[in-house]
C-alpha positions as CSV (number, residue, x, y, z in Angstrom):
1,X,0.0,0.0,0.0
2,X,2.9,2.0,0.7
3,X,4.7,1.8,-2.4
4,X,1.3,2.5,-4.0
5,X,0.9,5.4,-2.7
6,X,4.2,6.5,-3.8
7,X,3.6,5.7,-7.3
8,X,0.1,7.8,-7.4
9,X,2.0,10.6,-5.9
10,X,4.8,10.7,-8.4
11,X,2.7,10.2,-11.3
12,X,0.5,12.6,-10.4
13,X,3.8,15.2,-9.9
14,X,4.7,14.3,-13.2
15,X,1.8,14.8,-14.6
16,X,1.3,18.2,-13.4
17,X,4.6,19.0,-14.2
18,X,4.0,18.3,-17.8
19,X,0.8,20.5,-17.5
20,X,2.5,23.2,-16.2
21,X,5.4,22.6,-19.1
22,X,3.2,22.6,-22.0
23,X,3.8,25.1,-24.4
24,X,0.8,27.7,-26.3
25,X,-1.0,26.3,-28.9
26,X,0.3,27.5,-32.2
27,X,-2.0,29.8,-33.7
28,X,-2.1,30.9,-37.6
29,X,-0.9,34.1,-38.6
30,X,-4.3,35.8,-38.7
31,X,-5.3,34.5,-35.1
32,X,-1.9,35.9,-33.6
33,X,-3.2,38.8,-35.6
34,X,-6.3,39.2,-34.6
35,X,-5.3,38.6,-31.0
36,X,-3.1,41.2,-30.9
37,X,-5.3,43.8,-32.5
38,X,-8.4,42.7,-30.0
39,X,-5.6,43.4,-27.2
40,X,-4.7,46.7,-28.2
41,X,-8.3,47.7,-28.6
42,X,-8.8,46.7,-25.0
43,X,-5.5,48.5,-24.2
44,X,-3.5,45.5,-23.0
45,X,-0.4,46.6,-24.8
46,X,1.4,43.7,-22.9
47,X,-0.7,41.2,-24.6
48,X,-0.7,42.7,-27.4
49,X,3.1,42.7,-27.5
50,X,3.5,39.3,-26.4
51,X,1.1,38.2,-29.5
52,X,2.7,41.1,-32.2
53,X,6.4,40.0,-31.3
54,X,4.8,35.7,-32.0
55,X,3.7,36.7,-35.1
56,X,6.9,38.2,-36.2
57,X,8.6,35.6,-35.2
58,X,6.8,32.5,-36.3
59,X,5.9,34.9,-39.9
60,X,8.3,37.1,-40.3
61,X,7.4,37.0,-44.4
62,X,3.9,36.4,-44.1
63,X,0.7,38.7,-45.2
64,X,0.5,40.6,-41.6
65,X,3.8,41.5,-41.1
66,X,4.6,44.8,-41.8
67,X,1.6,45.8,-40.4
68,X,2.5,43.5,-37.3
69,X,6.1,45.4,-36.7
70,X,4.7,49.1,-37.2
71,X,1.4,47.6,-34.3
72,X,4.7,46.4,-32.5
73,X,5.8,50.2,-31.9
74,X,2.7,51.3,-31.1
75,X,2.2,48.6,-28.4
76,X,5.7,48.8,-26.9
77,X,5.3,52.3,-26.7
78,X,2.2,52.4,-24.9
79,X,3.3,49.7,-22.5
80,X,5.8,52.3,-21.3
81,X,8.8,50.3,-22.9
82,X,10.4,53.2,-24.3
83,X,13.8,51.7,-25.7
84,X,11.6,48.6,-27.1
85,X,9.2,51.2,-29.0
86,X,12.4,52.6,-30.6
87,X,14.2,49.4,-31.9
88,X,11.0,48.5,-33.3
89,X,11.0,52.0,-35.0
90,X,14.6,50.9,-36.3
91,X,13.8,47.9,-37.5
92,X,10.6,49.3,-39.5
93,X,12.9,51.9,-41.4
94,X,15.1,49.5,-41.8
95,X,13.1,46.9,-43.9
96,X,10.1,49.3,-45.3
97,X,12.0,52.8,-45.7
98,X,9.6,53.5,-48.6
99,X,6.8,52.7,-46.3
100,X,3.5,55.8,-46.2
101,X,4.1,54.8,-42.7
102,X,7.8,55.2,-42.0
103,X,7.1,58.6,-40.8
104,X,5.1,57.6,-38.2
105,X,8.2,55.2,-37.3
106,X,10.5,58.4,-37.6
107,X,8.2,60.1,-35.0
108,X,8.1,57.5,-32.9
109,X,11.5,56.7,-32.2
110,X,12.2,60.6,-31.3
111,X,9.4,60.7,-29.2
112,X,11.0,57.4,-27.4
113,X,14.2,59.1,-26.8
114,X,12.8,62.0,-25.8
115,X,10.7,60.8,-23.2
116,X,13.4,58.3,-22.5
117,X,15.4,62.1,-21.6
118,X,13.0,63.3,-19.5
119,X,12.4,59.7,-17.4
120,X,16.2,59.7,-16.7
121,X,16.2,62.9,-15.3
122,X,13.6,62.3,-13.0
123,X,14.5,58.9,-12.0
124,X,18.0,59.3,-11.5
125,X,18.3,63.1,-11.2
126,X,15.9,64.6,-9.1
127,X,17.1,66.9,-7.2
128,X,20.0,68.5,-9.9
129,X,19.1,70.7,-13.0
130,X,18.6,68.6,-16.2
131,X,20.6,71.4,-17.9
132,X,23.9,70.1,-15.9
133,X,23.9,66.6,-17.5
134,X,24.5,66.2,-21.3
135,X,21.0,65.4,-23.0
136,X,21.5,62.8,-25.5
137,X,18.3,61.1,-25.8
138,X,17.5,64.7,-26.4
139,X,20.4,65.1,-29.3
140,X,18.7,61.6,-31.0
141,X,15.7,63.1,-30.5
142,X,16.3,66.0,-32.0
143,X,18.0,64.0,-35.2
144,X,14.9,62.0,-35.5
145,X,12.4,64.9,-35.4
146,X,15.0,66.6,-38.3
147,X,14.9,63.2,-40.2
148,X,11.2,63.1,-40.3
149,X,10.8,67.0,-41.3
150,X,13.4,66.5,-44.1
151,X,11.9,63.3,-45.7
152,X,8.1,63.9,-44.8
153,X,7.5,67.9,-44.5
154,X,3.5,67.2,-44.5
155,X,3.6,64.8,-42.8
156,X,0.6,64.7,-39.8
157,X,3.5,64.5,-37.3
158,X,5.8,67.3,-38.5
159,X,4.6,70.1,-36.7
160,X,4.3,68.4,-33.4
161,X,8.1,67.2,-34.0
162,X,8.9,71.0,-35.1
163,X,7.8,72.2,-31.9
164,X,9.4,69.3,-29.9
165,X,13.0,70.4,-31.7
166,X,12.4,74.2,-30.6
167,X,12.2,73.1,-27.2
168,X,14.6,70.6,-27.3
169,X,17.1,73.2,-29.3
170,X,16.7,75.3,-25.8
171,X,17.4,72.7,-23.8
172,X,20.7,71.8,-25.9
173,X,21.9,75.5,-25.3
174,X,21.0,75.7,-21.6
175,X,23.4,72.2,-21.4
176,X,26.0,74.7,-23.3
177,X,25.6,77.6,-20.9
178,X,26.1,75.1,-17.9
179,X,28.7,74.3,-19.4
180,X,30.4,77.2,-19.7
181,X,29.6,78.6,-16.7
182,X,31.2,76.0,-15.4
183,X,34.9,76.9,-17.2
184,X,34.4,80.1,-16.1
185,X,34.2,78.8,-12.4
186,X,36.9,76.9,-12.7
187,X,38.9,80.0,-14.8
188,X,39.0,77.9,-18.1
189,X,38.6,81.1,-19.8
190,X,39.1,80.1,-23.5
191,X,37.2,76.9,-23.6
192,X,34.6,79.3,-21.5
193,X,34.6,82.0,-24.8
194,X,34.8,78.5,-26.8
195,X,31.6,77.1,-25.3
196,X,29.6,80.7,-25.7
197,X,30.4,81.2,-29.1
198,X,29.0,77.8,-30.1
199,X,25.6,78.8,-28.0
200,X,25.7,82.4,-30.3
201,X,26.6,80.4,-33.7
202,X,24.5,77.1,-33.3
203,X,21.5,77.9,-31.5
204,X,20.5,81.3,-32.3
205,X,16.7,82.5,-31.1
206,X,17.4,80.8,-27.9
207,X,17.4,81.9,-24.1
208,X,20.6,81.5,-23.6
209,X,22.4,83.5,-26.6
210,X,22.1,86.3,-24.3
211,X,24.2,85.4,-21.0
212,X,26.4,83.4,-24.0
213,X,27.2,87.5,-25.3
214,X,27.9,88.6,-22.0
215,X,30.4,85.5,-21.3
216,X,31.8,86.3,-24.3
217,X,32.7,90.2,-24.1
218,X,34.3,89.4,-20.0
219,X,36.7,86.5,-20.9
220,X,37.5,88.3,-24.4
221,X,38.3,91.2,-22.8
222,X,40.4,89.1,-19.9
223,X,41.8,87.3,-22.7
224,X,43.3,90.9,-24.1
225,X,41.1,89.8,-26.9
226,X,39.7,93.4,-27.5
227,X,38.5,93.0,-31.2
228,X,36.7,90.2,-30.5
229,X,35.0,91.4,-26.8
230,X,33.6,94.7,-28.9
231,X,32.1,92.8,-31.6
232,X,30.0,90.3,-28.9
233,X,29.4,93.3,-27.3
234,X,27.7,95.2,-30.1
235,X,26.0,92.3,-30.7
236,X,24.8,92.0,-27.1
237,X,23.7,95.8,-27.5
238,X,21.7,95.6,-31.0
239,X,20.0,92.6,-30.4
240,X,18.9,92.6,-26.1
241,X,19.7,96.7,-25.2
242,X,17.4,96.0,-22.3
243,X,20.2,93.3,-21.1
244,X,20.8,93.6,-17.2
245,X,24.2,93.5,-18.3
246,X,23.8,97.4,-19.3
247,X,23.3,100.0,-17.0
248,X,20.9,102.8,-17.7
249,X,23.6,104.9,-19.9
250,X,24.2,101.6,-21.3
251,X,27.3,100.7,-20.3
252,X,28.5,97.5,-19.6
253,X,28.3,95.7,-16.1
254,X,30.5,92.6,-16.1
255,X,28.5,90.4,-14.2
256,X,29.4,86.5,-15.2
257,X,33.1,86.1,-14.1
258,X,33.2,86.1,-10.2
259,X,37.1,85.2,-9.2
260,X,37.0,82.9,-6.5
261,X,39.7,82.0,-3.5
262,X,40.9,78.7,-4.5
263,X,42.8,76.2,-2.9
264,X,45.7,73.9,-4.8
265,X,43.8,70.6,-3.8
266,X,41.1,72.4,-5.4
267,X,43.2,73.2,-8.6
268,X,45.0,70.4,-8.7
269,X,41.4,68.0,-8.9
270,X,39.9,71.2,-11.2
271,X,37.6,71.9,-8.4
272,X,36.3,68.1,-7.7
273,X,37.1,68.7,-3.6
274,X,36.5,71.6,-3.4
């Protein structure tokens, strides 16, 4: 009795066992299709996925598939899986560029990165100024949005993306002044001059083109660069005369270099312990 009662036990462990290890019925193309597209419609983009992603991969060639990879982007990005959404926008430019659809991949995969910008900042930044870390997702965003205006100009996304690029443009040239700010604090005047001049050459109509002037005329002038520090400043006086860096004669009021009393640990680590 013993022994039988082992023997029902273990063959009814192995028989659950098996249960639990039997894979999902294999469904034609058009059911994995369908599936997918009911799950989406009832906004359970993780379903959805699971069934999109089958279907690519058991018919990667078959009737449903380019529709399957560009229903793949929009799931993944609705299920919040941001650098998913975007190698699924890679793939569909890669194998349908000529696609009436690629320029909703285009859009897409900048509106991944940026979003993907803005999630790292407050996940892993949350207390520290967005403009003191370099923005990249924001740069590929930015080349994406560019991409999309250039090949589809009417496209039904382009004037969101144009708008996304003037904001993003402003957030590249805050990074720039943060950036040379910081060389001024650390009296790096040249590559301080060097980081202003890009903000007045590369993203004009910006915030920060202003303070970039006024950076520009104090470490020219410091520099002995006096050619140079009048030319920023009349174009620091044509283009903002209502500039706090003018007084009411308009004269100028240096304002952005600040010397500091530095230590030679300080110096030595450019300012890490200090």
């Amino acid at each position: 009795m013993r022994f039988l009662h082992r023997f029902t036990l273990t063959a009814t462990l192995l028989l659950l066992g098996a249960c639990a290890s039997t894979p999902d019925p294999e469904l034609t193309e058009k059911e994995y299709y369908d599936e997918a597209k009911a799950a989406i419609d009832a906004k359970n983009f993780s379903l959805a996925t699971k069934n999109l992603e089958a279907l690519e991969t058991r018919y990667p060639f078959g009737r449903y598939a380019e529709q399957a990879q560009l229903d793949l982007i929009y799931a993944r990005y609705n299920n919040i899986n941001l650098e998913g959404a975007r190698a699924a926008a890679d793939r569909f430019i890669r194998l349908h560029p000529q696609s009436p659809h690629a320029d909703y991949a285009y859009y897409i995969r900048g509106i991944a990165s940026y979003n993907l910008d803005i999630g790292l900042a407050s996940q892993y930044f949350p207390a520290v100024d967005v403009t003191s870390r370099d923005p990249g997702e924001m740069r590929r965003a930015f080349d994406d949005f560019s991409q999309l205006l250039t090949r589809y100009p009417n496209s039904n996304y382009a004037a969101d993306a144009e708008q996304r690029m003037v904001e993003i443009r402003n957030r590249l040239s805050e990074y720039e002044l943060h950036a040379a700010r910081y060389y001024l604090k650390r009296e790096a005047y040249i590559a301080a001059a060097n980081r202003a001049s890009h903000i007045v050459k590369n993203f004009p109509n910006t915030s920060a083109v202003e303070p970039a002037l006024t950076i520009m005329v104090e470490t020219y002038r410091l520099l002995g660069m006096s050619s140079q520090a009048d030319d920023a400043l009349d174009v620091l006086a044509a283009n903002f005369p209502d500039s706090e860096s003018f007084d009411k004669s308009m004269r100028f009021k240096p304002s952005e270099i600040q010397k500091q009393q530095r230590s030679l640990l300080g110096v030595v680590t450019f300012g890490l312990f200090e």
